[in-house]
C-alpha positions as CSV (number, residue, x, y, z in Angstrom):
1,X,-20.2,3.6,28.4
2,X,-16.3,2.2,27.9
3,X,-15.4,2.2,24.7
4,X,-14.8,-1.4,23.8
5,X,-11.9,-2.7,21.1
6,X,-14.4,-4.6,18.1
7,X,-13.2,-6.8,15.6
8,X,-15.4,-7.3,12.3
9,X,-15.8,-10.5,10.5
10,X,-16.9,-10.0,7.2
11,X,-18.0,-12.9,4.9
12,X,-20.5,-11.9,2.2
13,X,-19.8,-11.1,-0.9
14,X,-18.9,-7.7,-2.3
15,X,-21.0,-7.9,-5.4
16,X,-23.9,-10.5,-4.2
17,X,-24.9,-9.4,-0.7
18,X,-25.0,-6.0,1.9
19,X,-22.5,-7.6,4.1
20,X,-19.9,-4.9,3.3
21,X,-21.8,-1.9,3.0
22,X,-23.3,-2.7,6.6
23,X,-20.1,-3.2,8.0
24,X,-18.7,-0.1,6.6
25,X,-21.7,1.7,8.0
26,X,-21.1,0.3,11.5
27,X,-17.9,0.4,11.7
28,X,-18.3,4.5,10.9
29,X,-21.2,4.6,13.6
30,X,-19.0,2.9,16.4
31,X,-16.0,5.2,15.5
32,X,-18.0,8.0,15.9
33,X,-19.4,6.4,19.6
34,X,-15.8,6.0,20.8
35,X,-15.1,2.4,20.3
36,X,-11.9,1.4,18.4
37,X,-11.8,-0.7,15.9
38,X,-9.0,-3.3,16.0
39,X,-9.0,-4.9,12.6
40,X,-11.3,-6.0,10.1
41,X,-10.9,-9.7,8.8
42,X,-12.7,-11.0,5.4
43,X,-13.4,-14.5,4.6
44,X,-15.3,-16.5,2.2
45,X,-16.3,-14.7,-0.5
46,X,-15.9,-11.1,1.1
47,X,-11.9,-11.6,0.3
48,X,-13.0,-10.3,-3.4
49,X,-12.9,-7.5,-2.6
50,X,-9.0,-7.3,-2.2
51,X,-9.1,-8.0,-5.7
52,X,-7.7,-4.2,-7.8
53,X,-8.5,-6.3,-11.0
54,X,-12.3,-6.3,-10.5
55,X,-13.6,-2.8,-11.5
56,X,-17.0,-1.2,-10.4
57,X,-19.3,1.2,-12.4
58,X,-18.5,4.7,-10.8
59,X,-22.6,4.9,-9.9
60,X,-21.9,1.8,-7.2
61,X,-20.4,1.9,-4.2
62,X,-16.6,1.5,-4.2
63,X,-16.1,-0.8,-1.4
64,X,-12.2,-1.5,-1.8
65,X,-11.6,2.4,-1.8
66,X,-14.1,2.9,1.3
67,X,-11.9,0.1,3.4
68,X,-8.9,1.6,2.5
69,X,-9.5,5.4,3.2
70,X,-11.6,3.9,6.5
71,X,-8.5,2.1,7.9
72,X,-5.9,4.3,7.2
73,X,-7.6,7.4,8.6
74,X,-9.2,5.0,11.9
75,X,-5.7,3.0,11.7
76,X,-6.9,-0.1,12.1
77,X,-6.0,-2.9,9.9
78,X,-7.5,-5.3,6.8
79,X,-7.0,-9.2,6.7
80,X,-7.7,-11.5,4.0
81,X,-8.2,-14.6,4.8
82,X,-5.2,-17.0,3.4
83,X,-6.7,-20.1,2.6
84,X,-10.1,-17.5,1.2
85,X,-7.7,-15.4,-1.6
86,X,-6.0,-18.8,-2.5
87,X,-9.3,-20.8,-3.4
88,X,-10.3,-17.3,-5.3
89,X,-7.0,-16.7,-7.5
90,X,-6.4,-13.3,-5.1
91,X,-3.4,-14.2,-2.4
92,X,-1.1,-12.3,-5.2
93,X,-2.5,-8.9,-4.7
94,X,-2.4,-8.6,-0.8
95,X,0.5,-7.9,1.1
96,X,2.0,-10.5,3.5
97,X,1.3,-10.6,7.3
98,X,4.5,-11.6,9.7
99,X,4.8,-15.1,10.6
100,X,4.2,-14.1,14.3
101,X,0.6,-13.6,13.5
102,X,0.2,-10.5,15.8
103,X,1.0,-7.7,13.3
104,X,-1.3,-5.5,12.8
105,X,-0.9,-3.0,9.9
106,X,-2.8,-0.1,9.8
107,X,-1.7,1.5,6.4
108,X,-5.0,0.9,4.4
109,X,-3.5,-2.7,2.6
110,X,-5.2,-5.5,2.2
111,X,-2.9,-8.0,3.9
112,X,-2.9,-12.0,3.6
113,X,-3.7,-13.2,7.3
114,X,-4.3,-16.4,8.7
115,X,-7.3,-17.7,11.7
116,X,-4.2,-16.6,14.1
117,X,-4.4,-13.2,12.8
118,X,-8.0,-12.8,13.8
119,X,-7.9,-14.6,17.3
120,X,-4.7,-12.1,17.9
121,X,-7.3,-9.2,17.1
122,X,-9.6,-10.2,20.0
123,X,-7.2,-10.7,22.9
124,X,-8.2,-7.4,24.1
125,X,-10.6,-7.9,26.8
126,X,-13.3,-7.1,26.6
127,X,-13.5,-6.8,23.2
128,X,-16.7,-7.6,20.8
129,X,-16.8,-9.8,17.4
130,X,-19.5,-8.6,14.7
131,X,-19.8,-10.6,11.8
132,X,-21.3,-9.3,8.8
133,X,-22.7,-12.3,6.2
């Protein structure tokens, strides 16, 4: 089988639902198939976890941490939805995406990204969109 270019959509909360800790797991699972993963955009009420001021117990899982080390070693990159971090207080803690909507950073930030961002992320064809809720 090809390996096909994925994007995940992640909207679930960090704290109130699996949505994150399934991605993660899938994410780590198609890596390890061969697939690529292009970027990883969070909406709604996954965009909290982009926030460094909310702290875990060390006994849960540390989701920010896991996206971080997952992108920078798989390069691929993390986008917080604009118009999400601004309802939730949290655009000041990500890093800024370029105007052009098409960069992609691959650093392990958190960057602010608009709806542009994500369609840029699936112009690969044929690429797949899992969204994780």
């Amino acid at each position: 089988m090809a390996p096909i270019p994925i994007t995940i959509l992640v909207s679930g909360s960090p704290t109130n639902s699996q949505a994150h800790l399934s991605a993660q797991r899938f994410v780590q699972t198609a890596i390890a198939s061969g697939h690529s993963i292009v970027q990883v955009f969070f909406s709604q009420e996954a965009v909290l976890v982009a926030n460094p001021q909310t702290e875990k117990p060390t006994d849960e899982a540390q989701l920010a941490q896991n996206w971080q080390l997952l992108a920078k070693e798989n390069k691929f990159s993390l986008d917080v939805c604009v118009s999400s971090a601004e309802r939730r207080g949290i655009a000041a803690f990500c890093e800024t995406v370029a105007d052009d909507g098409i960069h992609h950073s691959t650093d392990g930030k958190f960057r602010i990204a608009g709806l542009a961002h994500l369609a840029a992320g699936m112009n690969q064809q044929p690429y797949k969109l899992i969204h994780f809720k």
